[in-house]
N, C-alpha and C positions, 0 to 999 in steps of 0.2 A: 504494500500500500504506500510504502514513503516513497518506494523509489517512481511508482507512478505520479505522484502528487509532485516528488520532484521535475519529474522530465515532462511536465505537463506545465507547471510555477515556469520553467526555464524556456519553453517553446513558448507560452503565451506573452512571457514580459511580466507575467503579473505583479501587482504591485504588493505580494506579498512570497514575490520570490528573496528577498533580502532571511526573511523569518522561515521560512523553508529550508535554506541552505544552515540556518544556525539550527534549524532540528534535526536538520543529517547528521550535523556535528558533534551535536548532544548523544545522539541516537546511539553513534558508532563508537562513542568516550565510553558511555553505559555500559557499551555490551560488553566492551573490552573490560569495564572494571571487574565486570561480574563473570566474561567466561572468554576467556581467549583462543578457547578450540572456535567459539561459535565467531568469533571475529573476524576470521579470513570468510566463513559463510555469508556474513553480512558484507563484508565488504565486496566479493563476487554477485550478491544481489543488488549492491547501489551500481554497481559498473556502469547501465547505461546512464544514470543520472550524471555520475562523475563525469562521462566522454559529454554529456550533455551544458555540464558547467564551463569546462576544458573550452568549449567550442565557442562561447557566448562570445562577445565582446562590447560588453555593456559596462561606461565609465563609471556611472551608478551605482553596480556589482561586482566592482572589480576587488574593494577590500573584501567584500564576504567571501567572496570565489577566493581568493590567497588564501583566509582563514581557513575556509573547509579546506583545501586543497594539503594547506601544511599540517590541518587535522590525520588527514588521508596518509600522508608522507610517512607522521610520525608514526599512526598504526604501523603501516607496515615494518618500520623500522624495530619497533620494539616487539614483532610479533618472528620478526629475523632473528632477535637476539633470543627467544624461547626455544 
């Protein structure tokens, strides 16, 4: 369901695509706090939202796209180091 609501926030411009991208963010902190197997799961189910933020070029979105993006990074990073 997020990854839809994302890649849908992100195709239409909505104007609540800014709070969209900071629930990806949350979403994906969460899961990693609580289970690290399921967080490469989740992070494989946001993929097309991620290719969908990736793609945008909107001045507007451009701090939240970095944040989620360094979110995204650091998962993986410390899911390398497990």
């Amino acid at each position: 369901m997020l990854t839809e609501l994302s890649c849908q926030s992100l195709k239409s411009k909505s104007f609540a695509t800014e709070k969209v991208l900071k629930g990806l963010s949350a979403f994906l902190l969460r899961v990693y706090s609580h289970s690290v197997e399921k967080t490469s799961i989740c992070l494989r189910n946001v993929q097309p939202a991620i290719k969908d933020m990736l793609s945008i070029n909107d001045d507007n979105l451009e701090r939240e796209i970095s944040d989620t993006w360094k979110t995204v990074v650091g998962l993986f990073k410390k899911l390398q180091k497990t």
